[in-house]
C-alpha positions as CSV (number, residue, x, y, z in Angstrom):
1,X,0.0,0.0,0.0
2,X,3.0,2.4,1.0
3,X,4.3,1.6,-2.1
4,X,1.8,2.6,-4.4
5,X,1.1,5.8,-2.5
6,X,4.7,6.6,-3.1
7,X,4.5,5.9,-6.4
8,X,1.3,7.8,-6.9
9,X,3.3,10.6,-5.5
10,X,6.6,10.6,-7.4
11,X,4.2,10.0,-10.8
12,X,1.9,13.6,-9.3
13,X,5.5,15.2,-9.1
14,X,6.7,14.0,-12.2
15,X,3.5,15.6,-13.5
16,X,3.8,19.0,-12.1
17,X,7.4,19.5,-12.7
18,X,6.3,18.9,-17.0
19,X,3.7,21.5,-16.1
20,X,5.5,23.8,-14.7
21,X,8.4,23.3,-17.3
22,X,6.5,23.7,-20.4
23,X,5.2,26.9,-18.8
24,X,8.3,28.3,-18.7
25,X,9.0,27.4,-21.5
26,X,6.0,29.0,-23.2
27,X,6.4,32.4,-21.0
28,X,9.6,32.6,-22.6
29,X,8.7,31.8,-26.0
30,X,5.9,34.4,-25.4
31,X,8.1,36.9,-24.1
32,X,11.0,36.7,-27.0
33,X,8.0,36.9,-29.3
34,X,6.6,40.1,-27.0
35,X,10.1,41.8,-27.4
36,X,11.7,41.1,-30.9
37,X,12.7,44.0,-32.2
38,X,10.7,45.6,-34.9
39,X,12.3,45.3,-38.6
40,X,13.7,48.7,-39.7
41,X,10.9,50.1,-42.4
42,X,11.6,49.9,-46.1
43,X,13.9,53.3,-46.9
44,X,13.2,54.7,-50.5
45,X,16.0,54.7,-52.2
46,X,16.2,58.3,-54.4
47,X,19.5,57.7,-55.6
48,X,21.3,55.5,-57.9
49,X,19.8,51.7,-57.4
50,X,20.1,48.7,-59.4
51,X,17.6,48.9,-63.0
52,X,14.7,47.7,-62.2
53,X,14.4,48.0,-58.5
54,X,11.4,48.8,-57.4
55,X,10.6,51.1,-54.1
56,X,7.6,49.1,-52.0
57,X,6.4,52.9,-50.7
58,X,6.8,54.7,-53.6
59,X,6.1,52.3,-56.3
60,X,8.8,53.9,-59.0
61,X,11.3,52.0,-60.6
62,X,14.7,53.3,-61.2
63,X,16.2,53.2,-64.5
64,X,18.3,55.5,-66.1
65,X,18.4,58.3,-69.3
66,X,19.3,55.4,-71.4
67,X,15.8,53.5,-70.7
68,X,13.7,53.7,-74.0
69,X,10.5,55.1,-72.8
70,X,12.7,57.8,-71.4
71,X,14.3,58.6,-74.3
72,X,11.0,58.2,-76.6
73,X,8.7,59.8,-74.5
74,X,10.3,61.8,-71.6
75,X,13.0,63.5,-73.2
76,X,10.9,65.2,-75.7
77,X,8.8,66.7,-72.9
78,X,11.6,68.4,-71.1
79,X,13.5,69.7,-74.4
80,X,10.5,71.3,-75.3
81,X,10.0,72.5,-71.5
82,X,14.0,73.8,-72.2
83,X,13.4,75.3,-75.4
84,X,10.6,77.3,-73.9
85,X,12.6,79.2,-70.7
86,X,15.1,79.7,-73.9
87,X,12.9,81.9,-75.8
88,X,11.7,83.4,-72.4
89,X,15.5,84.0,-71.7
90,X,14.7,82.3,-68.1
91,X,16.8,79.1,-68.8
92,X,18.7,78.8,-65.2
93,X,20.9,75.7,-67.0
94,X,23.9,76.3,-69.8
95,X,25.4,73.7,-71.8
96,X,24.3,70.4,-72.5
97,X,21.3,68.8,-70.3
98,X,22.5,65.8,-68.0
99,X,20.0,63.3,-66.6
100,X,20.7,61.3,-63.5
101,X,18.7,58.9,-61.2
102,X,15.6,58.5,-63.6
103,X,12.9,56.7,-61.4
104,X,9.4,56.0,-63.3
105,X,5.9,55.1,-61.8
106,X,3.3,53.6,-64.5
107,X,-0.2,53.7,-63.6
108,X,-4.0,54.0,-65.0
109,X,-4.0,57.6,-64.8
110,X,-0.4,57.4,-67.0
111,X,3.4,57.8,-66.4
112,X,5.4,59.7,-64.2
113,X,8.9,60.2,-64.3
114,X,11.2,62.1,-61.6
115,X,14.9,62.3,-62.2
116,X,17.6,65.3,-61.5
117,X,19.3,67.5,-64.1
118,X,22.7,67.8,-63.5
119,X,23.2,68.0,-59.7
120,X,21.6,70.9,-58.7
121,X,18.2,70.5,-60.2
122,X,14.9,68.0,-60.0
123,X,12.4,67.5,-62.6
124,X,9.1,65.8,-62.4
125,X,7.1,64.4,-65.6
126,X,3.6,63.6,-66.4
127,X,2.7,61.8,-69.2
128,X,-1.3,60.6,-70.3
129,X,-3.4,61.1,-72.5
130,X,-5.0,63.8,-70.7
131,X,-1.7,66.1,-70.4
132,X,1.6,65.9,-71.1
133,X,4.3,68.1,-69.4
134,X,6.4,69.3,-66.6
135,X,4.6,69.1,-63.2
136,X,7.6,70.5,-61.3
137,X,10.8,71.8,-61.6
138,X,13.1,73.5,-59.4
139,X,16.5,73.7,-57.4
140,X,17.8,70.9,-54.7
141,X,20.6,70.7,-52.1
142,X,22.0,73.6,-49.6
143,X,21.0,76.3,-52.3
144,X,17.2,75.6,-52.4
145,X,16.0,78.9,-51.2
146,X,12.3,77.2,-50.6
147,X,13.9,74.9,-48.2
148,X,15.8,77.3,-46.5
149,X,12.7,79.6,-46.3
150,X,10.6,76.3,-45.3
151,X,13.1,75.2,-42.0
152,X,14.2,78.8,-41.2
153,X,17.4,77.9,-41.9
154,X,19.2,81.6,-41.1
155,X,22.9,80.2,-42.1
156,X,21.1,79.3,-45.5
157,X,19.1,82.7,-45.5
158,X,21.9,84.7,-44.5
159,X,24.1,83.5,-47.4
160,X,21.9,83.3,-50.1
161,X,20.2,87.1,-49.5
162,X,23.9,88.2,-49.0
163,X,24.8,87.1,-53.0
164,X,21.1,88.2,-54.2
165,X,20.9,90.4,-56.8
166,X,17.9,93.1,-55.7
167,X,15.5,93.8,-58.6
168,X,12.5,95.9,-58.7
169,X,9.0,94.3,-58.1
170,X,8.0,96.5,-61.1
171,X,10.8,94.8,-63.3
172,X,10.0,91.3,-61.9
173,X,6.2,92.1,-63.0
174,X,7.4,92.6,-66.4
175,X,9.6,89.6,-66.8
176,X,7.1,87.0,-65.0
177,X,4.4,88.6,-67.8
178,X,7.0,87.6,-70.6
179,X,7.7,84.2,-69.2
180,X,3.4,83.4,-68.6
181,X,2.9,84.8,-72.4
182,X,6.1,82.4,-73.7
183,X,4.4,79.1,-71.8
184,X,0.9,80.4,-73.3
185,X,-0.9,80.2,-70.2
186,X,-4.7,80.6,-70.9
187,X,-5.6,83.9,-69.0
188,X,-9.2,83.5,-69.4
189,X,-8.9,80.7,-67.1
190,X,-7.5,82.7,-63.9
191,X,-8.2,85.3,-61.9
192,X,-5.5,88.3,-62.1
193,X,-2.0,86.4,-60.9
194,X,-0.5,87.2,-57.7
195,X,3.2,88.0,-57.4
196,X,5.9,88.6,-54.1
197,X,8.7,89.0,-53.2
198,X,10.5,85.5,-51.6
199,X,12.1,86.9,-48.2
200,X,12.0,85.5,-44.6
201,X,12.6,88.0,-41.5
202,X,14.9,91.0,-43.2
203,X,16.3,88.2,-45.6
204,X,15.7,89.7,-49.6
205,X,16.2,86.2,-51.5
206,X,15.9,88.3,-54.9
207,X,13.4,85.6,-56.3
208,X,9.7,86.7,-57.3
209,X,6.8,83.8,-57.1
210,X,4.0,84.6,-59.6
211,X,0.9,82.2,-58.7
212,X,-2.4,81.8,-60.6
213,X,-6.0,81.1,-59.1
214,X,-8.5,79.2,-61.0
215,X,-11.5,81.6,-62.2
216,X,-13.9,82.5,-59.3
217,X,-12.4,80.1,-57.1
218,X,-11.9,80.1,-52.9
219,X,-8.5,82.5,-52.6
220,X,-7.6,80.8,-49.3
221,X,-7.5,77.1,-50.6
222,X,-4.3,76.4,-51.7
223,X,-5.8,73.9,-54.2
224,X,-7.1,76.5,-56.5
225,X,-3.8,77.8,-57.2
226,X,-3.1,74.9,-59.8
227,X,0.3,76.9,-61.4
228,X,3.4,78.6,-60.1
229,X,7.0,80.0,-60.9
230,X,9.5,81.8,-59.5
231,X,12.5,83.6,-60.7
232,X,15.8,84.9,-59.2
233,X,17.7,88.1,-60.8
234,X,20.6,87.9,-62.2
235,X,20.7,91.6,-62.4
236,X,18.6,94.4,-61.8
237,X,16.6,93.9,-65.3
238,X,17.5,90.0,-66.2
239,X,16.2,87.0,-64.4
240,X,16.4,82.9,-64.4
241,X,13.7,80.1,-63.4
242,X,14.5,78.3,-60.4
243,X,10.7,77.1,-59.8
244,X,8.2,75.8,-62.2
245,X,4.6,74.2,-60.3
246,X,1.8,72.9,-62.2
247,X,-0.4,69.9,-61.1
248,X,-1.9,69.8,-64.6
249,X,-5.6,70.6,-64.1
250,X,-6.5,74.3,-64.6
């Protein structure tokens, strides 16, 4: 009778101690599970990647300026987007045109295309049936005067107003005209445009943003101001392009 008692017992232990073993063991497997750390989130690559990699957040592909549909139906876009600040005489780029990290997103509403010209400058491309044409264009890097403006960068401000060329807003008026007339923006379409002067505390950038608002549309909503460009002097009577803004729909 002892015996079986005792072996009752020792088989009740045996038991408890699996029990309390695979608990442990699934408190820690819960816990490591609780605490593994997160995986680092996909980083869009904007720079040179491999042809054909494709970004999981953004959805473009990057390529380059030899890619055919680049060279078939992008390039013409932005020579004829060149050729027009040209015969404005607004071009902010001499020489030949040099196209770097070329990323494309197809889609049912049609192709778009970002890449940089040269170093200092970013382009973005629309392409559908719809419209065809520069959406944006405009400087990049340390010299960006909208992102110096946009983080209140005073080292940035200082030295950029410090090497600005001053030009009257009268002058700037007149150019801005010239440039809208040479893009043969539909007037009839907007209300009068609105022009000023790009400064930040005492800081004169010498650049002039001209902005146009849809016909009878809501002055203080940002989306009815569908197109917008800015130029800097280059003297007191001469001026380049340094922002071009259109989201295509006027």
């Amino acid at each position: 009778m002892r015996t079986r008692v005792a072996t009752i017992g020792i088989l009740i232990a045996v038991i408890a101690l699996i029990y309390m073993t695979q608990r442990i063991e699934d408190g820690a497997a819960k816990t490591y599970t609780a605490t593994a750390p997160t995986p680092p989130a996909t980083v869009v690559d904007r720079g040179a990647a491999p042809l054909g990699r494709q970004s999981r957040l953004s959805g473009f592909v990057s390529t380059d300026a030899h890619d055919p549909e680049f060279v078939q139906r992008v390039l013409p876009v932005v020579r004829e987007f060149f050729a027009t600040l040209d015969r404005a005489g607004v071009n902010p780029i001499k020489g030949e045109l040099q196209f770097n990290k070329v990323q494309m997103l197809r889609g049912a509403n049609g192709m778009t295309c970002r890449f940089l010209v040269g170093d200092s400058w970013s382009a973005t491309i629309h392409i559908s049936p719809k419209f065809s044409g520069v959406m944006h264009f405009g400087e990049r890097g340390p010299d960006n005067p909208f992102r110096a403006i946009s983080h209140a960068n005073t080292n940035a401000l200082i030295r950029l107003s410090e090497r600005a060329i001053k030009m009257p807003q009268g002058e700037a008026e007149r150019i801005t005209e010239h440039v809208a007339n040479t893009f043969e923006i539909d007037r009839s379409k907007f209300e009068k445009p609105e022009i000023f002067p790009e400064k930040m505390f005492h800081y004169d950038l010498g650049m002039y943003t001209i902005q146009f608002r849809k016909k009878g549309s809501d002055p203080i909503n940002q989306q009815n101001y569908p197109l917008s460009f800015s130029v800097r002097a280059t003297s007191p009577t001469t001026a380049v392009l340094v922002m071009y803004s259109y989201n295509g729909q006027y």
